[in-house]
mmCIF file of the N, C-alpha and C atoms, coordinates in Angstrom:
data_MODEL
# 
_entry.id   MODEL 
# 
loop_
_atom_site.group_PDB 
_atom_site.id 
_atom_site.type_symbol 
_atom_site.label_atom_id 
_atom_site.label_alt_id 
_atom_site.label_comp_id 
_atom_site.label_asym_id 
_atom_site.label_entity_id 
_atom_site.label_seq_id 
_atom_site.pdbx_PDB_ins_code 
_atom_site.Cartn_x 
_atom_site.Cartn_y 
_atom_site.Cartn_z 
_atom_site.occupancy 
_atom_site.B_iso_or_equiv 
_atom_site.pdbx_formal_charge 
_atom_site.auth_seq_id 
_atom_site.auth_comp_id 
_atom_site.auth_asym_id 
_atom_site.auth_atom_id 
_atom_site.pdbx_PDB_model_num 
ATOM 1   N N  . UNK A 1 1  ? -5.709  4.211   9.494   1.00 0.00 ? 1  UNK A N  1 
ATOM 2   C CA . UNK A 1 1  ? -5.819  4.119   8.058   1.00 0.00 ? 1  UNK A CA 1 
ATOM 3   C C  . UNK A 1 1  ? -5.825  2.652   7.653   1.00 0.00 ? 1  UNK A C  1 
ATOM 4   N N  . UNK A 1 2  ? -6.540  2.261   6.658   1.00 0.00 ? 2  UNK A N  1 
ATOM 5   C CA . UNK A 1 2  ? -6.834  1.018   6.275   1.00 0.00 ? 2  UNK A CA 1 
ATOM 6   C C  . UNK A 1 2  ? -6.553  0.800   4.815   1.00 0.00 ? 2  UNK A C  1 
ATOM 7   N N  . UNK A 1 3  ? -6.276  -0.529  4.438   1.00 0.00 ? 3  UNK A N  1 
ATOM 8   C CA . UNK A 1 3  ? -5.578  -0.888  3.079   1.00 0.00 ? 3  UNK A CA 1 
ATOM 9   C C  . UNK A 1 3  ? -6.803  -1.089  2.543   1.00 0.00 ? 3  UNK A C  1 
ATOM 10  N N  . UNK A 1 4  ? -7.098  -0.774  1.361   1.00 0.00 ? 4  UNK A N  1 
ATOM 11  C CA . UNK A 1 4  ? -8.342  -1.746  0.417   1.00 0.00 ? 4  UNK A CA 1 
ATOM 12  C C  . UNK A 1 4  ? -7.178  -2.963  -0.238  1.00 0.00 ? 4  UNK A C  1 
ATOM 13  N N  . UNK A 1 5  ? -7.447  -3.957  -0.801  1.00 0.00 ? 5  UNK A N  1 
ATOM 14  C CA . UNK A 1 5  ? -7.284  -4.980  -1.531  1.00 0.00 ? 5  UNK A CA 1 
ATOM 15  C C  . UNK A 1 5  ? -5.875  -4.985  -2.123  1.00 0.00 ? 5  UNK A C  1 
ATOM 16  N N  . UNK A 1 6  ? -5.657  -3.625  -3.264  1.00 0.00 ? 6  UNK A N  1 
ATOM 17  C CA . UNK A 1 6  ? -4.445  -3.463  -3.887  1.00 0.00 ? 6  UNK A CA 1 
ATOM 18  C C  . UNK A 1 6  ? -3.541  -3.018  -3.030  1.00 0.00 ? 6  UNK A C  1 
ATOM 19  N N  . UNK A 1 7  ? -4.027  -2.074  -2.220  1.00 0.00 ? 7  UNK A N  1 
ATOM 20  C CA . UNK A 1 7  ? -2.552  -1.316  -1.381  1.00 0.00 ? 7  UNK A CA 1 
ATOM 21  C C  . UNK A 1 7  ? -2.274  -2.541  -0.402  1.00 0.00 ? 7  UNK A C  1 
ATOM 22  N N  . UNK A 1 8  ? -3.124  -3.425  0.483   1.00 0.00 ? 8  UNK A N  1 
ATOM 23  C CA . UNK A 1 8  ? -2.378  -4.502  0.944   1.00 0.00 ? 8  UNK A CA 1 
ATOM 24  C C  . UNK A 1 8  ? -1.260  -5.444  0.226   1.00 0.00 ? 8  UNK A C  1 
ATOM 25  N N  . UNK A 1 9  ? -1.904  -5.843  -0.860  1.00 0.00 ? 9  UNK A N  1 
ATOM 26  C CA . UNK A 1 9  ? -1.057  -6.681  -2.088  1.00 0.00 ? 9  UNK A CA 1 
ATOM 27  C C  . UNK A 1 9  ? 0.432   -6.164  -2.146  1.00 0.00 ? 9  UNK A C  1 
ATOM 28  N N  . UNK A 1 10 ? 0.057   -4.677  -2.509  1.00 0.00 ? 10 UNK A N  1 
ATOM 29  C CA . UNK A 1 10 ? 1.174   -3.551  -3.077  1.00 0.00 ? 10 UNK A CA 1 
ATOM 30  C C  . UNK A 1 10 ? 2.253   -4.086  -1.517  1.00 0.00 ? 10 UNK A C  1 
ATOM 31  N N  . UNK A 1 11 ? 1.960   -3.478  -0.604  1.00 0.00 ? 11 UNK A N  1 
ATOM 32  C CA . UNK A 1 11 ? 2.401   -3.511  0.969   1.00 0.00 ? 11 UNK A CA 1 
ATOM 33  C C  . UNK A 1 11 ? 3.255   -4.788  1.015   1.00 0.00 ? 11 UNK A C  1 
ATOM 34  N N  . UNK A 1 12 ? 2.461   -5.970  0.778   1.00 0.00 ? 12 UNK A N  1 
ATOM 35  C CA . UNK A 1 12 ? 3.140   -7.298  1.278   1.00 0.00 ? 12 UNK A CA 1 
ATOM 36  C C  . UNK A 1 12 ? 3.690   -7.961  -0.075  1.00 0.00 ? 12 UNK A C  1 
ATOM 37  N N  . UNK A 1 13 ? 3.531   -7.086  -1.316  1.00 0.00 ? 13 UNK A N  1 
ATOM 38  C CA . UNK A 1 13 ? 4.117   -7.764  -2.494  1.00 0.00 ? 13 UNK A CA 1 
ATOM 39  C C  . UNK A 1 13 ? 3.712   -9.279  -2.745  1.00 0.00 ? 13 UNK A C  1 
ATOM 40  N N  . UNK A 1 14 ? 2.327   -9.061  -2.696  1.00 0.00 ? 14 UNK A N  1 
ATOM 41  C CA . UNK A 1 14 ? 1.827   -10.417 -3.137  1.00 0.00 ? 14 UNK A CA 1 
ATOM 42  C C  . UNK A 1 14 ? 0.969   -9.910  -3.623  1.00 0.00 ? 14 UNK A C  1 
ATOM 43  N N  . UNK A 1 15 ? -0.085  -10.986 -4.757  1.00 0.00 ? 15 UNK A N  1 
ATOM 44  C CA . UNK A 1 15 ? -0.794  -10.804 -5.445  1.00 0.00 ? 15 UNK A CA 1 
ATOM 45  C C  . UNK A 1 15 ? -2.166  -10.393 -4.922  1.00 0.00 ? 15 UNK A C  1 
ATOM 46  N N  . UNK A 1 16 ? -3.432  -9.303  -5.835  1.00 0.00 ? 16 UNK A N  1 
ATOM 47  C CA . UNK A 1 16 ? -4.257  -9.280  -4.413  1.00 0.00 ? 16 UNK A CA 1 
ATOM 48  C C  . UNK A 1 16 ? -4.887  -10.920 -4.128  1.00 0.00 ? 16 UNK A C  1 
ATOM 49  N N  . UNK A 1 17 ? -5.160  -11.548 -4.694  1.00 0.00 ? 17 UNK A N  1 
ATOM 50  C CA . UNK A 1 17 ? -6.503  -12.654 -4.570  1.00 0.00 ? 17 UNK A CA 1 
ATOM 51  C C  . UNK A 1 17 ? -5.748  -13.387 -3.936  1.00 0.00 ? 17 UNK A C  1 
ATOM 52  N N  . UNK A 1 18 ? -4.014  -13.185 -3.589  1.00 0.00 ? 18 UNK A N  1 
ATOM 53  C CA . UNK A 1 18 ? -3.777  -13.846 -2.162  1.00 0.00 ? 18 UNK A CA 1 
ATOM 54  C C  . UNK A 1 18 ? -4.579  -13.228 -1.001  1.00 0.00 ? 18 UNK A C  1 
ATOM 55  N N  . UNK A 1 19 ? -4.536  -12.082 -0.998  1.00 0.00 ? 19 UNK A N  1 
ATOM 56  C CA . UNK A 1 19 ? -4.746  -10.980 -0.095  1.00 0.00 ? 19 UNK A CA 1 
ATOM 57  C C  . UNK A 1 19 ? -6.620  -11.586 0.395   1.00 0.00 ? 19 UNK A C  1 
ATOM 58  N N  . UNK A 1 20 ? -7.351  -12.028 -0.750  1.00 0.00 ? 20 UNK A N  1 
ATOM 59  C CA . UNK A 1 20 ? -8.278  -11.773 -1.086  1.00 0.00 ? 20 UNK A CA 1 
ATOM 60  C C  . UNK A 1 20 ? -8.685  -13.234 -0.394  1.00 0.00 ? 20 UNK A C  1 
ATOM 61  N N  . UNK A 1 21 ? -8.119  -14.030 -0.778  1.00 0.00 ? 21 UNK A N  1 
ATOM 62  C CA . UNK A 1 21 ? -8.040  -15.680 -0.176  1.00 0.00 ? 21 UNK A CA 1 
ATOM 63  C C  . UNK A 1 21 ? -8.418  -15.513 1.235   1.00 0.00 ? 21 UNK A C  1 
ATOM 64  N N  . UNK A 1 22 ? -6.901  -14.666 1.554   1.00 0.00 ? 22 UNK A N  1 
ATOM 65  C CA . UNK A 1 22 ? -6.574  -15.107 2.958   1.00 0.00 ? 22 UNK A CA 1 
ATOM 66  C C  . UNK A 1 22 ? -7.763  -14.557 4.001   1.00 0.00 ? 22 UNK A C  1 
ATOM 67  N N  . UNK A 1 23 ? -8.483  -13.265 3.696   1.00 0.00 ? 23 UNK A N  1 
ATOM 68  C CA . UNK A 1 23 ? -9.402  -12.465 4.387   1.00 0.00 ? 23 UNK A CA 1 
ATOM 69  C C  . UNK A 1 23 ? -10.915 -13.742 4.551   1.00 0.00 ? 23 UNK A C  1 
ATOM 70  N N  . UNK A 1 24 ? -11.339 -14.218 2.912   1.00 0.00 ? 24 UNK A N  1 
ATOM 71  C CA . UNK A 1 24 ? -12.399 -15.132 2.756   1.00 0.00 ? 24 UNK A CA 1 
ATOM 72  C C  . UNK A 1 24 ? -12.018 -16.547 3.749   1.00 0.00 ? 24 UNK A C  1 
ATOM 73  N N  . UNK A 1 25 ? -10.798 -16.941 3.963   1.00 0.00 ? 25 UNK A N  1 
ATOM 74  C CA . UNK A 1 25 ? -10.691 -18.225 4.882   1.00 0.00 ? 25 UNK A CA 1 
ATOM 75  C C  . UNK A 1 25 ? -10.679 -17.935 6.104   1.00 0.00 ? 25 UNK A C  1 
ATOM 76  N N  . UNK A 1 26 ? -10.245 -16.871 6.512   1.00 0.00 ? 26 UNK A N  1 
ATOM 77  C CA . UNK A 1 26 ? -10.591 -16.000 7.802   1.00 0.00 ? 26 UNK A CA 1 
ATOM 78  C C  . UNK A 1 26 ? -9.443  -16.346 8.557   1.00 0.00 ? 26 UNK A C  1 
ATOM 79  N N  . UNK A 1 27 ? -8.148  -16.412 7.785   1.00 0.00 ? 27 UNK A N  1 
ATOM 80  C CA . UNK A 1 27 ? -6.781  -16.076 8.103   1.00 0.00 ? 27 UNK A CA 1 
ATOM 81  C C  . UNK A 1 27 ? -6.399  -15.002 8.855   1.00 0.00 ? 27 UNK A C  1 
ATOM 82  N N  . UNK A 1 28 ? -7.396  -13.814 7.937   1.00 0.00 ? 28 UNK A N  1 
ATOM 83  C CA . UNK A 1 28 ? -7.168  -12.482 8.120   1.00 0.00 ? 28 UNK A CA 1 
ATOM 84  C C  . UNK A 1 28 ? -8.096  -12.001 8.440   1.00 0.00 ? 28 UNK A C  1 
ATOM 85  N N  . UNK A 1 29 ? -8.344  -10.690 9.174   1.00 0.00 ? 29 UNK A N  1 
ATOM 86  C CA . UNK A 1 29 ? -10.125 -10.368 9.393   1.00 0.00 ? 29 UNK A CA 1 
ATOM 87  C C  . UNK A 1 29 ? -9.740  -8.792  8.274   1.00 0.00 ? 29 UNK A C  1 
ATOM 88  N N  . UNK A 1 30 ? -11.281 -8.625  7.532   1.00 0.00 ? 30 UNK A N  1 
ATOM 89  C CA . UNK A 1 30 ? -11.267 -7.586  6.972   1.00 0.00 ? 30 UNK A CA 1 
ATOM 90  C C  . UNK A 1 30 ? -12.914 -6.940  6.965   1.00 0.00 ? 30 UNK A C  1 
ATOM 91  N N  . UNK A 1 31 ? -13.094 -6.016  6.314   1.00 0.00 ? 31 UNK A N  1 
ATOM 92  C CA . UNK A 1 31 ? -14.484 -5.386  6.276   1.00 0.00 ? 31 UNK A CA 1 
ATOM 93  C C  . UNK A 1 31 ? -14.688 -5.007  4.759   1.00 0.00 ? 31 UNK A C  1 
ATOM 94  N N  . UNK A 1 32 ? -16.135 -4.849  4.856   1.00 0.00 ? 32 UNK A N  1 
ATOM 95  C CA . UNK A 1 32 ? -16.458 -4.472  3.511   1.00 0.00 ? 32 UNK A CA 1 
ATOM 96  C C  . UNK A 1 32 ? -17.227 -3.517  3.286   1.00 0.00 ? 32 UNK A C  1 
ATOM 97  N N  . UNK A 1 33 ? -17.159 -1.894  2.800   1.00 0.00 ? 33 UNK A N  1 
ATOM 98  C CA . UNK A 1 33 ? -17.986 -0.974  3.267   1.00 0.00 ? 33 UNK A CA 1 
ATOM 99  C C  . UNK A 1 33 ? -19.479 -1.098  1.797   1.00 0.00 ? 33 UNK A C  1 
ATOM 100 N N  . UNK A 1 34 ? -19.941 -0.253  1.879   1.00 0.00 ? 34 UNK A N  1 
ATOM 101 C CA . UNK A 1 34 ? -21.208 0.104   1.125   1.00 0.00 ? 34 UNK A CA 1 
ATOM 102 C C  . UNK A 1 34 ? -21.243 -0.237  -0.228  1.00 0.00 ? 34 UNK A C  1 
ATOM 103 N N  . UNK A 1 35 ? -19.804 -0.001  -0.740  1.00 0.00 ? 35 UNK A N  1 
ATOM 104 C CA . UNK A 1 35 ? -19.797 0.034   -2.039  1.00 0.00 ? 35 UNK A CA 1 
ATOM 105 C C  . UNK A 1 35 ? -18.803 -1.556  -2.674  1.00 0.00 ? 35 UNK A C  1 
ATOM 106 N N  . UNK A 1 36 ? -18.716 -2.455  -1.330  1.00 0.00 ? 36 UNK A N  1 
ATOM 107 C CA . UNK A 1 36 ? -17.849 -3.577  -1.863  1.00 0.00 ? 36 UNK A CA 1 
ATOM 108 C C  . UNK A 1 36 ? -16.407 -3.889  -1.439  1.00 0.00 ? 36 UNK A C  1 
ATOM 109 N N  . UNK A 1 37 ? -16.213 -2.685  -1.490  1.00 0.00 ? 37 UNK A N  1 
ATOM 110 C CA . UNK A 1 37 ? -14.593 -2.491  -1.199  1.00 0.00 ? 37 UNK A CA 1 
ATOM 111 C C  . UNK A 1 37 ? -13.901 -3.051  0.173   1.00 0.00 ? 37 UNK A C  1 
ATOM 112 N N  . UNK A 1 38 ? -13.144 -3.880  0.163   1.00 0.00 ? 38 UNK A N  1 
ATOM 113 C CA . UNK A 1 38 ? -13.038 -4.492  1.600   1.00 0.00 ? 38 UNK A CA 1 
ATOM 114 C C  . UNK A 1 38 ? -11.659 -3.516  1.763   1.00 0.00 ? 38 UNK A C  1 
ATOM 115 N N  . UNK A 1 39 ? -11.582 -3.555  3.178   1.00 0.00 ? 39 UNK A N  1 
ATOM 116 C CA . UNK A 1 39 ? -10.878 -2.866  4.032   1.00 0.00 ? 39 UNK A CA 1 
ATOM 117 C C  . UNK A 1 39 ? -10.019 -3.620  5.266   1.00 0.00 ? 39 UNK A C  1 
ATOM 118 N N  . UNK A 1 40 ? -8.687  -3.220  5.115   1.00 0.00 ? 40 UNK A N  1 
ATOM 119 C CA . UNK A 1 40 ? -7.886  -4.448  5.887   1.00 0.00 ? 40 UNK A CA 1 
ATOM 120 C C  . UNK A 1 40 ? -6.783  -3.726  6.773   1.00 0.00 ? 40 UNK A C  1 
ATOM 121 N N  . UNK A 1 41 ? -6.972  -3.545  8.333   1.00 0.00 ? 41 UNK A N  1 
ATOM 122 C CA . UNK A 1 41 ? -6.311  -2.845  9.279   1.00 0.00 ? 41 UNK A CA 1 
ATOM 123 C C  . UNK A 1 41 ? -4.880  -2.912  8.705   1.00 0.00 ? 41 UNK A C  1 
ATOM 124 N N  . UNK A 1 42 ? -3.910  -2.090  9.030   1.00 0.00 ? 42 UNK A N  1 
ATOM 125 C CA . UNK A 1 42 ? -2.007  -2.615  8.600   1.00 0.00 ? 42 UNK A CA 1 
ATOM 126 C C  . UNK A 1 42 ? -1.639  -3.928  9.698   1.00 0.00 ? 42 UNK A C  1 
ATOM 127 N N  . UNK A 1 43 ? -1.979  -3.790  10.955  1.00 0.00 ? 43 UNK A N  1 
ATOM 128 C CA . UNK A 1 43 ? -1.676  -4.807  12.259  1.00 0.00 ? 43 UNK A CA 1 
ATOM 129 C C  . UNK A 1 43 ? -2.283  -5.796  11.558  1.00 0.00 ? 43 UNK A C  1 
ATOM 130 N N  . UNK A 1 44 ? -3.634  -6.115  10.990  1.00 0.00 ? 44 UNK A N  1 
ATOM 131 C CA . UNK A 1 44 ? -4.152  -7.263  11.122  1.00 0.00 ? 44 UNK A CA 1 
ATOM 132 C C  . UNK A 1 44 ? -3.153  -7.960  9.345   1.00 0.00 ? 44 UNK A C  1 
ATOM 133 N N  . UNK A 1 45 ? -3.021  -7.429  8.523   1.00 0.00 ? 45 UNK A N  1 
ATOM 134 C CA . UNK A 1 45 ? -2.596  -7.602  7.522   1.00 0.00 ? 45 UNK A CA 1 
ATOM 135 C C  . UNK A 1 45 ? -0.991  -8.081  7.546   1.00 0.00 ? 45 UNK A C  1 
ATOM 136 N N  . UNK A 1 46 ? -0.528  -7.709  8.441   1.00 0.00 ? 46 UNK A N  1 
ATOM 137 C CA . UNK A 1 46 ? 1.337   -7.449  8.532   1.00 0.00 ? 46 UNK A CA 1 
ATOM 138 C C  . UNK A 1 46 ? 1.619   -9.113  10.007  1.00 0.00 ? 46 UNK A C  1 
ATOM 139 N N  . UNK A 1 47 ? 0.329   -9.023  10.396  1.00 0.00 ? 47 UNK A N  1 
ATOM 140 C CA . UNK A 1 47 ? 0.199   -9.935  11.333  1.00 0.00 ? 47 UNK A CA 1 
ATOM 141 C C  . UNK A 1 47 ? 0.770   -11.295 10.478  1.00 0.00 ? 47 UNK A C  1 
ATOM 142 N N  . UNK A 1 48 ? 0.137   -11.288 9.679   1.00 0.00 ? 48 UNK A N  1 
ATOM 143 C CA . UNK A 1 48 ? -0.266  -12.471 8.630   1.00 0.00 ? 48 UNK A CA 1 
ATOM 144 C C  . UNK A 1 48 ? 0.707   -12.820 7.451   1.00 0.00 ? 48 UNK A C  1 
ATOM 145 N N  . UNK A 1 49 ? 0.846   -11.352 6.719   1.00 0.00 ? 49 UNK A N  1 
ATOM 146 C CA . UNK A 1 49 ? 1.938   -10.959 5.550   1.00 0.00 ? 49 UNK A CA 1 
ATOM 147 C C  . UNK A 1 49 ? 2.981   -10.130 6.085   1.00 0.00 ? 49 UNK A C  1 
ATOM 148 N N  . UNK A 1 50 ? 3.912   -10.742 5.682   1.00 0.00 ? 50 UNK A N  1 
ATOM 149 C CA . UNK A 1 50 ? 4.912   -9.427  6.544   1.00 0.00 ? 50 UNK A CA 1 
ATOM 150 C C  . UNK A 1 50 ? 5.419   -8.750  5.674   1.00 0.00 ? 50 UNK A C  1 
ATOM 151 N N  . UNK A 1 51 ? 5.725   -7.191  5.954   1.00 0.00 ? 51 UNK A N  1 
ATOM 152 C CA . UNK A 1 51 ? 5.656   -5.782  4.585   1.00 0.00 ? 51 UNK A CA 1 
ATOM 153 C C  . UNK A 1 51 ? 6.942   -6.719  3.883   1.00 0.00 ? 51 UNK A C  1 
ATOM 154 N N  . UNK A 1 52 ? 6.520   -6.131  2.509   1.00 0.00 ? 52 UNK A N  1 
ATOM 155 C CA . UNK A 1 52 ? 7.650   -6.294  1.648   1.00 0.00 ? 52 UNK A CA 1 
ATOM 156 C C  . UNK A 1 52 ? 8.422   -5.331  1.488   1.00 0.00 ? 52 UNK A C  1 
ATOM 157 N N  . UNK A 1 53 ? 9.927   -5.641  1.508   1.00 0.00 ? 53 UNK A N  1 
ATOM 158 C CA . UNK A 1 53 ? 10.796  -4.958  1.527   1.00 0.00 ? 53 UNK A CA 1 
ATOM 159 C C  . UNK A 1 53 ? 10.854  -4.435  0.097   1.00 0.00 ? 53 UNK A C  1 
ATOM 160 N N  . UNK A 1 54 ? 11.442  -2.979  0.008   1.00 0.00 ? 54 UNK A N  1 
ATOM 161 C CA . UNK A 1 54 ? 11.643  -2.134  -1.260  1.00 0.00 ? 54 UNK A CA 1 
ATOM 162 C C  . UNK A 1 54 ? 12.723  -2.174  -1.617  1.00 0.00 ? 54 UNK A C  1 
ATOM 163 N N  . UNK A 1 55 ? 13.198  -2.434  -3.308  1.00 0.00 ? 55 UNK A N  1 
ATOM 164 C CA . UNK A 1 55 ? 14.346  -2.373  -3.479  1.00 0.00 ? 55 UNK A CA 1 
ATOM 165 C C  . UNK A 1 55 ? 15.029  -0.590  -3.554  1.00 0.00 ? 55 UNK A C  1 
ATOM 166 N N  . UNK A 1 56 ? 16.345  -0.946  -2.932  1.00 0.00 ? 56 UNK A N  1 
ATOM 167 C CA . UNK A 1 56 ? 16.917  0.255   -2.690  1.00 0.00 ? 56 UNK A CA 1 
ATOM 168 C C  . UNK A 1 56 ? 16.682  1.579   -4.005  1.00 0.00 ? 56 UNK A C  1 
ATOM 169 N N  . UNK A 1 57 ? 16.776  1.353   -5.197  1.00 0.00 ? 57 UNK A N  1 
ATOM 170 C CA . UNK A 1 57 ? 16.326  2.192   -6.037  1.00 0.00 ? 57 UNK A CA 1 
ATOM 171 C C  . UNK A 1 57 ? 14.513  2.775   -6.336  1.00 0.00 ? 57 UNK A C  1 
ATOM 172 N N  . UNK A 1 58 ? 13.777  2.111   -5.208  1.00 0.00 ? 58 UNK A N  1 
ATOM 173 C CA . UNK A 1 58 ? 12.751  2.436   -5.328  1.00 0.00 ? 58 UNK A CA 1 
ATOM 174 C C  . UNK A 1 58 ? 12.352  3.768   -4.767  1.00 0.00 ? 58 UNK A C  1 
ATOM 175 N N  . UNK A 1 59 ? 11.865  4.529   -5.176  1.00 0.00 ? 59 UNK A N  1 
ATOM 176 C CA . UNK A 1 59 ? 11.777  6.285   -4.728  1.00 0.00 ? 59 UNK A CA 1 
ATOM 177 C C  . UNK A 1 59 ? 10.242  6.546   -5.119  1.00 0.00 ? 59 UNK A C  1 
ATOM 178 N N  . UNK A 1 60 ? 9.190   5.676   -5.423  1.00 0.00 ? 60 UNK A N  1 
ATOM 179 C CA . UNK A 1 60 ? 8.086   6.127   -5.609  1.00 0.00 ? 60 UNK A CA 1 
ATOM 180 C C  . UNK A 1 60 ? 7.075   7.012   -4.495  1.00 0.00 ? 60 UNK A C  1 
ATOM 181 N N  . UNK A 1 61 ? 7.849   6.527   -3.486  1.00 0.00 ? 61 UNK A N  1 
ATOM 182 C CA . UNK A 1 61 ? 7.079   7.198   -1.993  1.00 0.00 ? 61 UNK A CA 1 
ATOM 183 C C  . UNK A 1 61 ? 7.971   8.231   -1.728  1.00 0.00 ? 61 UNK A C  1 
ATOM 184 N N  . UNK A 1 62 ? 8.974   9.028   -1.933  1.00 0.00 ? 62 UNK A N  1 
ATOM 185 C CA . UNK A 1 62 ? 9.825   9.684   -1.475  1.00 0.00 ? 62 UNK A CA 1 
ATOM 186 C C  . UNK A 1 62 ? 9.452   10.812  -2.513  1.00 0.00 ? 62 UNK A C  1 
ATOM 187 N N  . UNK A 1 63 ? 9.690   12.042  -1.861  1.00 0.00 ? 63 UNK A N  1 
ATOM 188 C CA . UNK A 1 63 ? 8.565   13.250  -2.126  1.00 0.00 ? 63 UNK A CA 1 
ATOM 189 C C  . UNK A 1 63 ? 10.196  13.653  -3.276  1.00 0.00 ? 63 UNK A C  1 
ATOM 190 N N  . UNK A 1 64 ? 9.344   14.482  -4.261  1.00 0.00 ? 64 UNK A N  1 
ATOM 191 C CA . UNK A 1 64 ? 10.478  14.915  -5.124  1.00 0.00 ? 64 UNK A CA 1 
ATOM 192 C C  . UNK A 1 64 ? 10.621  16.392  -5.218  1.00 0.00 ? 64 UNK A C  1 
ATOM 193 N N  . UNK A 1 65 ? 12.232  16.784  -5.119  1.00 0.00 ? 65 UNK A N  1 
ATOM 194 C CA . UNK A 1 65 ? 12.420  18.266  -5.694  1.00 0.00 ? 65 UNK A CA 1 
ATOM 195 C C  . UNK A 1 65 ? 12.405  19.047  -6.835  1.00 0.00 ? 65 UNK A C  1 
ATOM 196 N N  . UNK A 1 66 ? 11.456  19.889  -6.997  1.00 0.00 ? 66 UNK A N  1 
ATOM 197 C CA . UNK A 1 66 ? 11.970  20.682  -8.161  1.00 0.00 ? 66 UNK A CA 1 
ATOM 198 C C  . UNK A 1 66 ? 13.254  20.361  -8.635  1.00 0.00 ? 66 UNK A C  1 
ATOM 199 N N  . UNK A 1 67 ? 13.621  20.217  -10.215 1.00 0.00 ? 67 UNK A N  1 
ATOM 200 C CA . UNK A 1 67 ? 14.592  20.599  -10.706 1.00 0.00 ? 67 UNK A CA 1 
ATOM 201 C C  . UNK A 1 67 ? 14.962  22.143  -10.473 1.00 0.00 ? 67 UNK A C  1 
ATOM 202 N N  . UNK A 1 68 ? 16.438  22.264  -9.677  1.00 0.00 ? 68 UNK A N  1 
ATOM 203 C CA . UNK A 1 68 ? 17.162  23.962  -9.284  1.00 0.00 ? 68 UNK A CA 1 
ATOM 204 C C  . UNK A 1 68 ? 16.890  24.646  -10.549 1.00 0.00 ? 68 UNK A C  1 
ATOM 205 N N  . UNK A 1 69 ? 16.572  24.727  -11.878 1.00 0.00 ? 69 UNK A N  1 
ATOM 206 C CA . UNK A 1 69 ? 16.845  25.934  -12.697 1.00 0.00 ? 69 UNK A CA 1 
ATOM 207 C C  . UNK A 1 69 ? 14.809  26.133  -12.488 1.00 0.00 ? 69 UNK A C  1 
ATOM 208 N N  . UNK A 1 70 ? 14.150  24.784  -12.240 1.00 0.00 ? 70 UNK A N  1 
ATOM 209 C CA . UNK A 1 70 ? 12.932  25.630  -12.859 1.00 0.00 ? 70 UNK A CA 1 
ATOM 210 C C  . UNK A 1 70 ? 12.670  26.593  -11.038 1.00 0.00 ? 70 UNK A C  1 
ATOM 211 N N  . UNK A 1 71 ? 13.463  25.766  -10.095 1.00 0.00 ? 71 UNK A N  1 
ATOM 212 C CA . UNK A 1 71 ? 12.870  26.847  -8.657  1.00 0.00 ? 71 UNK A CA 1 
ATOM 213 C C  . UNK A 1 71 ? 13.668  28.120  -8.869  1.00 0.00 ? 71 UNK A C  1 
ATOM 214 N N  . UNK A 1 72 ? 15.155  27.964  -9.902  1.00 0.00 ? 72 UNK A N  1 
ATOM 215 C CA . UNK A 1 72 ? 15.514  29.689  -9.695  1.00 0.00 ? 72 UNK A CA 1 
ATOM 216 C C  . UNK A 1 72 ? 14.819  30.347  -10.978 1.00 0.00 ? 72 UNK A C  1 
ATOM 217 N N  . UNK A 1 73 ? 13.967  29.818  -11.854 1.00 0.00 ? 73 UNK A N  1 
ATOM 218 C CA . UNK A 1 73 ? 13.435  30.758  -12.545 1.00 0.00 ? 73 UNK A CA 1 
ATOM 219 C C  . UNK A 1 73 ? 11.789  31.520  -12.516 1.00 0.00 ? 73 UNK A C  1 
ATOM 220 N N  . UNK A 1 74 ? 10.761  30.546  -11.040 1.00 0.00 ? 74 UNK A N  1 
ATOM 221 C CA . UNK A 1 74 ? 10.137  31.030  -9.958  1.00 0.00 ? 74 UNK A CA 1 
ATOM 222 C C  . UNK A 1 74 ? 10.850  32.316  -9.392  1.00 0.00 ? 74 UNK A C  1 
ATOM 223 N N  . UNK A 1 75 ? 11.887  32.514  -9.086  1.00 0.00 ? 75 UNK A N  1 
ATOM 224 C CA . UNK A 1 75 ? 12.516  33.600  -7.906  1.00 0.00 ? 75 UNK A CA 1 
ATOM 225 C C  . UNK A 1 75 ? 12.585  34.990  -8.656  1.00 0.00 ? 75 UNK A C  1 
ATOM 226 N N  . UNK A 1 76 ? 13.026  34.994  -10.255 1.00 0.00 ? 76 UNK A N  1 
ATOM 227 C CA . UNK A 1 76 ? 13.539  35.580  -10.568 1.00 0.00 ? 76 UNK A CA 1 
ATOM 228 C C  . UNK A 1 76 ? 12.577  36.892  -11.026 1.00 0.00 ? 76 UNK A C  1 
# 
């Protein structure tokens, strides 16, 4: 699986047109498919940027439960 532009940025918590810099000086190697969109391996990206750490209250990736009254009123 491969990053486009923002999800690298997002990943290493930098801005993209760092992201965007670093690929054009050939810091980083990336691709660019049909429609523009460049494409940037996680190894070759993390090589370079290293992931940014999440602050502990961050839960945007962490799958969420039903609230219990609306799953017991499914059952009922």
């Amino acid at each position: 699986m491969s990053y486009t532009l923002a999800e690298a940025a997002r990943a290493c918590g930098v801005d993209k047109s760092t992201i965007r810099r670093a690929v054009r000086s050939g810091r980083i190697s990336g691709t660019r498919n049909d429609a523009g969109v460049w494409h940037l391996e996680p190894a070759e990206l993390h090589r370079v940027f290293p992931p940014a750490s999440r602050p502990a209250d961050d839960t945007a990736a962490a799958p969420r439960a039903a609230p219990a009254d609306a799953a017991m009123d499914d059952c009922r």
